[in-house]
N, C-alpha and C positions, 0 to 999 in steps of 0.2 A: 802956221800949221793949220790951224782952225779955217782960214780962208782957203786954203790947198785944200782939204778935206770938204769943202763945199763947194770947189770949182770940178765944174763936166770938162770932157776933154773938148768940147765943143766949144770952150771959152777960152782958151789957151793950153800953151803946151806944156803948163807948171798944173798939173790935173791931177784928182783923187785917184785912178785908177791901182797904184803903188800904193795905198793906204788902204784900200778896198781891198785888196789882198792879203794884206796884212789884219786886218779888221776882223776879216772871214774868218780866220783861223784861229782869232783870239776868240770870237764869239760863239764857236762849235764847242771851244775846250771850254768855254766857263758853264754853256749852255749844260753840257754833259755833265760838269762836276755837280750841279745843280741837281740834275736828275738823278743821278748817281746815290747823293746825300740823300734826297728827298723817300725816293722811291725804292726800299729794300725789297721788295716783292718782285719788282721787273726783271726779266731777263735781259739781256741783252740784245735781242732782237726787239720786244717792247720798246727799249730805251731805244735804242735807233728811229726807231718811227716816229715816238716821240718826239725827239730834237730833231728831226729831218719838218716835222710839220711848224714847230717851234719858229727856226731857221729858213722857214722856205722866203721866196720873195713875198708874197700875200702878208705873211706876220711879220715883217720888215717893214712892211709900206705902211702896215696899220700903228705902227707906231713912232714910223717918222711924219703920219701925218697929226698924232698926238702932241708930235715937240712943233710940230708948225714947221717943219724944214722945207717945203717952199717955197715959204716967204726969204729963205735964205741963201737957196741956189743959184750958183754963179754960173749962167749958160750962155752955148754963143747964140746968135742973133735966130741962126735957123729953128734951133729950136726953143727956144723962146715963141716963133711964130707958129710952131705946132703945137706947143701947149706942154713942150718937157717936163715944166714944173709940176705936172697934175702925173706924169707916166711912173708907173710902179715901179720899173726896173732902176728907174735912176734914182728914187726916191728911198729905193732897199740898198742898192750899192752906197748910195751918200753916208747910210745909215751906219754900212759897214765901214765907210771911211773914217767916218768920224771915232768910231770905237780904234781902232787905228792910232789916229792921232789922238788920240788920249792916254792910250797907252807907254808914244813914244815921250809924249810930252811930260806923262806924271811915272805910272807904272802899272804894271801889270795887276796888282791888287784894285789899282782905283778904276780902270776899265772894268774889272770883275765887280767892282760896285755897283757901276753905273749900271752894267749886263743884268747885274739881282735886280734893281731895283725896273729895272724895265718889266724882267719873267714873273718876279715871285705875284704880282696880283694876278697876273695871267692864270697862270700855274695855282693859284687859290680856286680860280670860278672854273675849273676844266676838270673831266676826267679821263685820265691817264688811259684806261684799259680802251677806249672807243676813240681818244683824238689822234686824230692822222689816218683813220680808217674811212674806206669807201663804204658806199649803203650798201653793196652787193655782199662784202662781208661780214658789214655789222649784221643783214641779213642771215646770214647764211650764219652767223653761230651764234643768233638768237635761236634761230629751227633748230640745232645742234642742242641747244641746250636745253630743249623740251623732245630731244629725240622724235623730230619731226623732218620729214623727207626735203632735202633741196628743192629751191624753188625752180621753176622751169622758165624757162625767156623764149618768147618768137617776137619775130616779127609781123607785126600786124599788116603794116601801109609802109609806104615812101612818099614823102611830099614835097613839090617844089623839082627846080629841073635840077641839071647834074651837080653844077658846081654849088651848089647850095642847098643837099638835101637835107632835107626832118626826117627820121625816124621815127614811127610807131610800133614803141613794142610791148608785146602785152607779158605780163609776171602772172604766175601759178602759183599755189600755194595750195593743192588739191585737200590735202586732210583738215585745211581751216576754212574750203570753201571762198578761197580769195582768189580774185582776176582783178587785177590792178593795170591800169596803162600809163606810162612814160614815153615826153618826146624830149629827143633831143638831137644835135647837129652831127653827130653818126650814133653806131648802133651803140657803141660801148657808153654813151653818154644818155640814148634813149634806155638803155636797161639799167643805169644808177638812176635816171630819174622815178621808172617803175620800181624799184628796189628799197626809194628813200620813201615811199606810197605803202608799196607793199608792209615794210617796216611799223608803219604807225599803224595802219588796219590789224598785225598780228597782234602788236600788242595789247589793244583794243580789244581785239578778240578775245585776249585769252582771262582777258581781265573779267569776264561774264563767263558765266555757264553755259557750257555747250547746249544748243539747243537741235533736235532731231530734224533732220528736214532742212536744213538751214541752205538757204538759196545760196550761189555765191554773188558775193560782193565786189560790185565794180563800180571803179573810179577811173577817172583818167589824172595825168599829171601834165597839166602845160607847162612845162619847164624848157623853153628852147633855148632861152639866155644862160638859165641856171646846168640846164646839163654842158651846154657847150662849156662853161667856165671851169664845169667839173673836171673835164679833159685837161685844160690849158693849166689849170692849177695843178693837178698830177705832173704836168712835164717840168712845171717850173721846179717843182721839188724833187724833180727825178734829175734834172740840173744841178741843183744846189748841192745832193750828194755827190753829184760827179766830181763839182768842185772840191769833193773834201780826202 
């Protein structure tokens, strides 16, 4: 079972994919009672986002590459020559698998073992109210919660030809005197990168005493990797709950 659960379907046709679905399902439910137990304040919209960010592939990948699960994957040849064993999707699915065959092999208690012992350090160094949130709304209700006006987004520039454009967009923050800029590989990703800028300059701000006259303050943010990633990591978890 243990080898089934680390075989890709690229290596033959006895492959995790049936245990990965089974895995998935077991690791939402323990995921949830986790947060559930933990978190008596959360709502249920909270908790969702929580264990949807918990759950996505990103925190899959980061922790099967904690157990070293590619030194373990059984793949076929092809990918082997592309480097499968380093790719996050199969590396979170495996992870799923294996929760899977742990379950069918021991029980459901000692898969929910295994599950704590993965979260609970996680779930120690994190906080609940801001993780699985984008910078536009950690944004947006920080200003909120100093009863300060939304911020404003344009676009500055386009760079680069079609299939491959940067955006430059500039973030407002008029009553703190902030012009912040973000790029990123389209605009929703060039305005989290000004947003995650904007962010640190408010706080910063407000950390000092208003001073009269005060010029505003610009920065740019070269984030072209990082904002594209922002994107691509939203879909993966926008995936993962479709799965559930």
């Amino acid at each position: 079972m243990l080898q089934q659960a680390l075989t890709h379907r690229s290596h033959s046709s006895l492959h995790n994919e049936r245990l990965e679905f089974l895995g998935d399902s077991i690791l939402n439910c323990v995921v949830a009672s986790i947060l559930y137990e933990r978190y008596n304040s959360l709502d249920e919209g909270d908790l969702s986002r929580v264990r949807a960010n918990l759950v996505k592939q990103q925190s899959l990948f980061e922790i099967a590459q904690k157990l070293e699960l590619s030194q373990f994957l059984r793949l076929g040849e092809g990918e082997l020559k592309s480097g499968g064993f380093r790719r996050p999707s199969i590396l979170a699915d495996t992870l799923e698998a294996l929760l899977g065959a742990i379950y069918l092999d021991g029980s459901f208690d000692q898969a929910a073992a295994v599950i704590r012992a993965f979260y609970i350090p996680i779930l120690d160094s994190v906080d609940p109210q801001t993780l699985g949130k984008d910078a536009k709304t950690l944004l947006q209700e920080f200003l909120q919660s100093k009863k300060i006006s939304l911020p404003l987004y344009n676009v500055v520039a386009t760079h680069g030809a079609a299939h491959s454009q940067e955006f430059e967009i500039e973030c407002l923050v008029p009553k703190l005197g902030i012009q912040v800029f973000g790029r990123g590989g389209s605009r929703r990703a060039g305005e989290q990168a000004a947003a995650k800028l904007a962010l640190e300059v408010a706080e910063e701000a407000l950390k000092k005493a208003p001073s009269a006259g005060r010029k505003p303050r610009q920065r740019s943010a070269q984030l072209k990797l990082a904002g594209i990633a922002t994107v691509q990591g939203e879909a993966a978890a926008d995936k993962k709950l479709a799965k559930q």
